[in-house]
N, C-alpha and C positions, 0 to 999 in steps of 0.2 A: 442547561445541564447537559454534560457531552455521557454519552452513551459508550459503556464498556463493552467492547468487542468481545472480550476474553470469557466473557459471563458464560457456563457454561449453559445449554437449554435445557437440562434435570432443573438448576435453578432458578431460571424466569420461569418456566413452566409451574413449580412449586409457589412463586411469588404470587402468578395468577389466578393459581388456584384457591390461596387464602383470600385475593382480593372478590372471588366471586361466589363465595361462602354463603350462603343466605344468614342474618343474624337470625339469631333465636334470643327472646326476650325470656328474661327470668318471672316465673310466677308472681305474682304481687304478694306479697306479707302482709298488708292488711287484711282483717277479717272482719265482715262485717256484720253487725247483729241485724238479726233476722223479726218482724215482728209479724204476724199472720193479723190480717184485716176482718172481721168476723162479721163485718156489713156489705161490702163490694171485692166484687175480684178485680175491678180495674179504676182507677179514680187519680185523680190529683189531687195530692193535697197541699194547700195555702198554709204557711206554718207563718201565723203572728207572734211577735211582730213588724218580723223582717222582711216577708210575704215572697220566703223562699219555697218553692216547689220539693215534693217528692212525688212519687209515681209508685202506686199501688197496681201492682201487675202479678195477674193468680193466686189472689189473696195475699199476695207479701208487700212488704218493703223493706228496704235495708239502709242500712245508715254506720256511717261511722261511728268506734268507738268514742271518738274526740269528741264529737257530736253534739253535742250539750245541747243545743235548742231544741233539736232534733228530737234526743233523746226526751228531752222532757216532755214536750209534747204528745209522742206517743204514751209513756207512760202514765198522763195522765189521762189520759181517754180512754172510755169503758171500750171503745168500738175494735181497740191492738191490745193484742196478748202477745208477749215476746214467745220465739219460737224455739226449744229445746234442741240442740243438733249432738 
Protein backbone atom coordinates (compact mmCIF):
# COMPACT_ATOMS: atom_id res chain seq x y z
CA UNK A 1 0.00 0.00 0.00
CA UNK A 2 1.94 3.43 -1.25
CA UNK A 3 1.40 6.24 1.02
CA UNK A 4 -0.36 9.69 0.16
CA UNK A 5 1.91 12.54 0.40
CA UNK A 6 -0.76 15.09 -0.20
CA UNK A 7 -2.73 13.82 3.14
CA UNK A 8 -3.09 16.76 4.97
CA UNK A 9 -1.56 16.24 8.87
CA UNK A 10 -5.18 17.81 10.60
CA UNK A 11 -6.12 14.34 8.88
CA UNK A 12 -3.67 11.65 9.91
CA UNK A 13 -3.61 13.34 13.18
CA UNK A 14 -7.60 12.84 13.34
CA UNK A 15 -7.20 9.15 11.93
CA UNK A 16 -4.75 8.44 15.04
CA UNK A 17 -6.62 9.81 17.17
CA UNK A 18 -9.88 7.55 16.54
CA UNK A 19 -7.34 4.76 16.24
CA UNK A 20 -6.09 5.30 19.89
CA UNK A 21 -9.62 5.78 21.52
CA UNK A 22 -9.88 3.53 24.57
CA UNK A 23 -13.15 1.39 23.70
CA UNK A 24 -15.70 1.70 26.16
CA UNK A 25 -18.05 -1.47 26.43
CA UNK A 26 -21.70 -0.97 26.79
CA UNK A 27 -23.41 -2.08 30.08
CA UNK A 28 -24.70 -5.56 29.97
CA UNK A 29 -28.83 -5.85 29.59
CA UNK A 30 -29.02 -8.91 31.33
CA UNK A 31 -30.47 -8.62 34.79
CA UNK A 32 -30.04 -10.95 37.14
CA UNK A 33 -32.23 -12.45 39.95
CA UNK A 34 -30.96 -12.01 43.13
CA UNK A 35 -31.65 -14.62 45.96
CA UNK A 36 -30.49 -13.78 49.63
CA UNK A 37 -28.85 -17.25 51.27
CA UNK A 38 -30.52 -17.27 54.86
CA UNK A 39 -27.84 -20.01 56.09
CA UNK A 40 -24.24 -18.90 54.88
CA UNK A 41 -22.63 -15.82 53.63
CA UNK A 42 -20.32 -17.58 51.44
CA UNK A 43 -20.56 -21.30 50.13
CA UNK A 44 -20.74 -23.15 46.85
CA UNK A 45 -23.34 -24.65 45.77
CA UNK A 46 -23.46 -28.24 43.72
CA UNK A 47 -26.85 -27.85 41.61
CA UNK A 48 -27.98 -31.73 40.68
CA UNK A 49 -28.03 -32.99 38.48
CA UNK A 50 -25.57 -31.47 36.28
CA UNK A 51 -23.27 -30.68 39.34
CA UNK A 52 -22.99 -27.15 37.99
CA UNK A 53 -21.58 -24.62 40.61
CA UNK A 54 -22.93 -21.31 41.94
CA UNK A 55 -21.11 -19.17 44.57
CA UNK A 56 -22.90 -17.69 47.37
CA UNK A 57 -20.98 -14.47 48.43
CA UNK A 58 -22.62 -11.99 51.18
CA UNK A 59 -25.46 -13.80 51.47
CA UNK A 60 -26.57 -13.66 47.73
CA UNK A 61 -26.35 -15.37 44.65
CA UNK A 62 -27.46 -14.54 41.32
CA UNK A 63 -28.58 -16.38 38.35
CA UNK A 64 -29.89 -15.94 35.18
CA UNK A 65 -33.34 -15.35 34.11
CA UNK A 66 -33.05 -18.28 31.42
CA UNK A 67 -31.79 -20.19 34.31
CA UNK A 68 -34.20 -22.91 34.65
CA UNK A 69 -32.05 -25.46 36.64
CA UNK A 70 -30.87 -22.79 38.58
CA UNK A 71 -33.89 -21.25 39.23
CA UNK A 72 -35.45 -24.28 40.28
CA UNK A 73 -33.26 -25.20 42.59
CA UNK A 74 -33.12 -22.20 44.49
CA UNK A 75 -36.76 -21.94 44.73
CA UNK A 76 -37.17 -24.96 46.03
CA UNK A 77 -34.97 -24.67 49.08
CA UNK A 78 -36.17 -23.45 52.39
CA UNK A 79 -32.38 -22.09 52.86
CA UNK A 80 -33.01 -18.78 49.49
CA UNK A 81 -35.63 -16.23 49.48
CA UNK A 82 -35.56 -14.32 46.20
CA UNK A 83 -34.38 -10.72 46.89
CA UNK A 84 -36.82 -7.58 46.16
CA UNK A 85 -34.86 -4.68 44.23
Amino acid sequence: MSKNLNTPVSEVQSQLDVAERPLTLAAPTTQFLKFRDKVYTSRTLIIPPSNRTLLVAKAQVEVAPADAEALAYLKASAEFEPLKE
